[in-house]
Structures are given as structure tokens and as C-alpha cells.
C-alpha positions as CSV (number, residue, x, y, z in Angstrom):
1,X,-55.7,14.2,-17.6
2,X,-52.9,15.7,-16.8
3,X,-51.2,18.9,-18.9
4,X,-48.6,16.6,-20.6
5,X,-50.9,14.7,-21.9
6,X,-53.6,17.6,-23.2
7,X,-50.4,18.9,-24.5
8,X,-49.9,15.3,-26.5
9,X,-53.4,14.9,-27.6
10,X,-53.1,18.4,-29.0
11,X,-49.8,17.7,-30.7
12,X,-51.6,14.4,-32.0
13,X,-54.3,16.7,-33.2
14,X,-52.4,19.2,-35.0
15,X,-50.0,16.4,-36.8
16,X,-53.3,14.4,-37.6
17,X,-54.2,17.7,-39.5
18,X,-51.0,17.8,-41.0
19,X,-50.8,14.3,-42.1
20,X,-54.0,14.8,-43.6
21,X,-53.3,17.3,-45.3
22,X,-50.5,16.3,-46.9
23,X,-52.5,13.2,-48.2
24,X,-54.9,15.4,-49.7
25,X,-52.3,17.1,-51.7
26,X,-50.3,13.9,-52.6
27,X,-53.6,12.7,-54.0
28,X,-53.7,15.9,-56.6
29,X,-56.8,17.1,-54.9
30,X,-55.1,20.8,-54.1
31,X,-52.0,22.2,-54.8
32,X,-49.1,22.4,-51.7
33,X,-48.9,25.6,-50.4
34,X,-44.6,25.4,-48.9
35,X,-43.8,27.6,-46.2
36,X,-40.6,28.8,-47.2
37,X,-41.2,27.5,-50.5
38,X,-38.1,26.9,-52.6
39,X,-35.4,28.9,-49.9
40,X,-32.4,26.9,-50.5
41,X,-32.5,23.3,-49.1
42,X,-36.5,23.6,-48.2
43,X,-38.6,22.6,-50.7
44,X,-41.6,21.0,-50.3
45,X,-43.0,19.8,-53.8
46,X,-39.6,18.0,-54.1
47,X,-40.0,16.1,-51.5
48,X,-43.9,14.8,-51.5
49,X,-43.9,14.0,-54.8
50,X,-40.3,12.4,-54.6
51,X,-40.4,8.0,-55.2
52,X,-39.5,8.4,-51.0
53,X,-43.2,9.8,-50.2
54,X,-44.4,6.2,-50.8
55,X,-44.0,3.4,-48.9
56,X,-45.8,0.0,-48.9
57,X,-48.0,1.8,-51.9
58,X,-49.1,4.1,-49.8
59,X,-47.7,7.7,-49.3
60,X,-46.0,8.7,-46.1
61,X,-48.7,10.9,-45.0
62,X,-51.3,8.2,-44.3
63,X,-48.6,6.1,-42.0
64,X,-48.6,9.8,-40.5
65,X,-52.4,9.9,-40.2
66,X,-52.2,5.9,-38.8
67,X,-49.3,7.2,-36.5
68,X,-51.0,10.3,-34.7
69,X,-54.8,8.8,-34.9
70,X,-52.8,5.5,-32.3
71,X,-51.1,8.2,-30.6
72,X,-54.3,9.8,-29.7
73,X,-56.0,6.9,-28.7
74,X,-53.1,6.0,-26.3
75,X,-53.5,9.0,-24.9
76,X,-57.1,8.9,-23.8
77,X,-56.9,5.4,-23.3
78,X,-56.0,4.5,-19.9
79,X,-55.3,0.9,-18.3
80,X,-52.6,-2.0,-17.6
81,X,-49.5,-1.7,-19.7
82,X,-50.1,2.4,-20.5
83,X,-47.2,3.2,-19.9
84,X,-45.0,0.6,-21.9
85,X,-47.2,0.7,-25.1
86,X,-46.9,4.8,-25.1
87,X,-43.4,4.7,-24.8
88,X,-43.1,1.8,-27.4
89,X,-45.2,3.4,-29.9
90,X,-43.7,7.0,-29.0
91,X,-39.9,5.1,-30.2
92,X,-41.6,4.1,-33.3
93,X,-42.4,7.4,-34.4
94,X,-39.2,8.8,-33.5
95,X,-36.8,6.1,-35.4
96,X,-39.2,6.5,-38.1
97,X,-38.2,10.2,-38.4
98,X,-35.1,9.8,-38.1
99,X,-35.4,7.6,-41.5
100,X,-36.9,10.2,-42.9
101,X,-35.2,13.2,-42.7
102,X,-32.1,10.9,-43.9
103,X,-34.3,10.1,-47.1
104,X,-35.3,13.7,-47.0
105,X,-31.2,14.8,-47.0
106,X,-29.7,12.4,-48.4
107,X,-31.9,10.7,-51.4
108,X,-33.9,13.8,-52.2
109,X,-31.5,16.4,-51.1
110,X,-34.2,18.8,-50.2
111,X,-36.2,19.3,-46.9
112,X,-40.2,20.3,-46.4
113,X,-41.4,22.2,-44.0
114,X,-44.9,20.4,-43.4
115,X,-42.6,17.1,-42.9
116,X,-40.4,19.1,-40.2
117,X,-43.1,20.0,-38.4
118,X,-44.8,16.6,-38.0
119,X,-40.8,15.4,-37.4
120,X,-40.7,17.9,-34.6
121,X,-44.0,16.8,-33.3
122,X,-43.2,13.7,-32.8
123,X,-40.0,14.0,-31.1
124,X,-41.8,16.5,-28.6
125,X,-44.6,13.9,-28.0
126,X,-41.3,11.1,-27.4
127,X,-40.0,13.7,-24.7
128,X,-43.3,14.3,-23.0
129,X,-43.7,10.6,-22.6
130,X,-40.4,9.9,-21.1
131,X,-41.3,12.8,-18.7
132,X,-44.5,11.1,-17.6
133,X,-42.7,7.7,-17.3
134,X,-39.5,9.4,-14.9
């Protein structure tokens, strides 16, 4: 496997955590620790426990653990149309960020950082899959 795609499975990895994570907490089971807690436009309790957080019943964290747990399995999967279904799921994620950092701005007028970080993560895995397909 080459290093892109360790570096992917590892991203999927740590976003998998994150996702879960954030489930946990959505769920009331512990409280959200925010980095950067309440600094201006970051704030993390705003945002997963705003009416955004939840689509199709479920909150946005367990499409994130769906999202990461294919992304993994596309990485270690190997065989015909690799290539296509990486970079089709890999534009998923990234237009589904970019709807959410709009809720996140512009309906709930506050940012988190555990969000960001999974955003960021899944722009960096879209990159590293266009690398591998150039």
C-alpha cells in the first residue's frame, strides 16, 4: 500500500474516532470537551446540539462514522473500478462539508472545532485521492 493511502486509512482512522466521539456526546453519554471552547465564533456545544446536528433522525456524527468506516474500506479494498468509486465517494464527502460549514456559519452562526477537524480531514483525503488518480 502505498504512503498516500496509509496516510488515508489513518485520516479515516482518526475521523472514525472523531465521529464517534461526537455521537457519544450527542447521545448525553459525556459531556463535550471544545477546544477553544467559547473563543469568539468557535463553539462547540452550539453547534452539536443545534436542530442542524440531525439529519434524516440521525445526528451528523453517525453519517460521519458511515462516511470514514466506507472510506476505509475503499482503501484497503482493491479491484476493478477503485479508482472511480474512491474519487466518487471522496466528492461526497467534500460537498457534504461544504454544506456544513454553511449550516455551521450561516444557520448556527458558530463554528466547532471537532467538526473542523473531520471537515479538514476530509478535504485532505479528497486531495490525496486526486493525487493517486493524476
Amino acid at each position: 500500500m502505498s504512503g498516500r493511502r496509509w496516510a488515508r486509512l489513518g485520516m479515516a482512522l482518526v475521523g472514525l474516532g472523531i465521529s464517534v466521539y461526537l455521537t457519544v456526546v450527542h447521545y448525553g453519554h459525556v459531556p463535550l470537551a471544545c477546544p477553544l471552547a467559547r473563543r469568539g465564533i468557535v463553539d462547540c456545544a452550539a453547534v452539536v446540539t443545534s436542530p442542524q446536528s440531525v439529519a434524516l433522525g440521525l445526528p451528523l456524527a453517525v453519517w460521519g462514522i458511515a462516511w470514514f468506516v466506507v472510506t476505509a474500506a475503499l482503501v484497503l479494498r482493491a479491484g476493478p473500478g477503485q479508482a472511480l468509486a474512491e474519487r466518487a465517494w471522496a466528492t461526497v464527502g467534500a460537498v457534504a462539508v461544504v454544506y456544513f460549514v454553511y449550516l455551521e456559519l450561516f444557520a448556527v452562526g458558530r463554528l466547532c472545532a471537532w467538526c473542523t477537524a473531520v471537515h479538514l480531514l476530509v478535504l485532505a483525503n479528497l486531495i490525496l485521492v486526486g493525487m493517486d488518480a493524476g
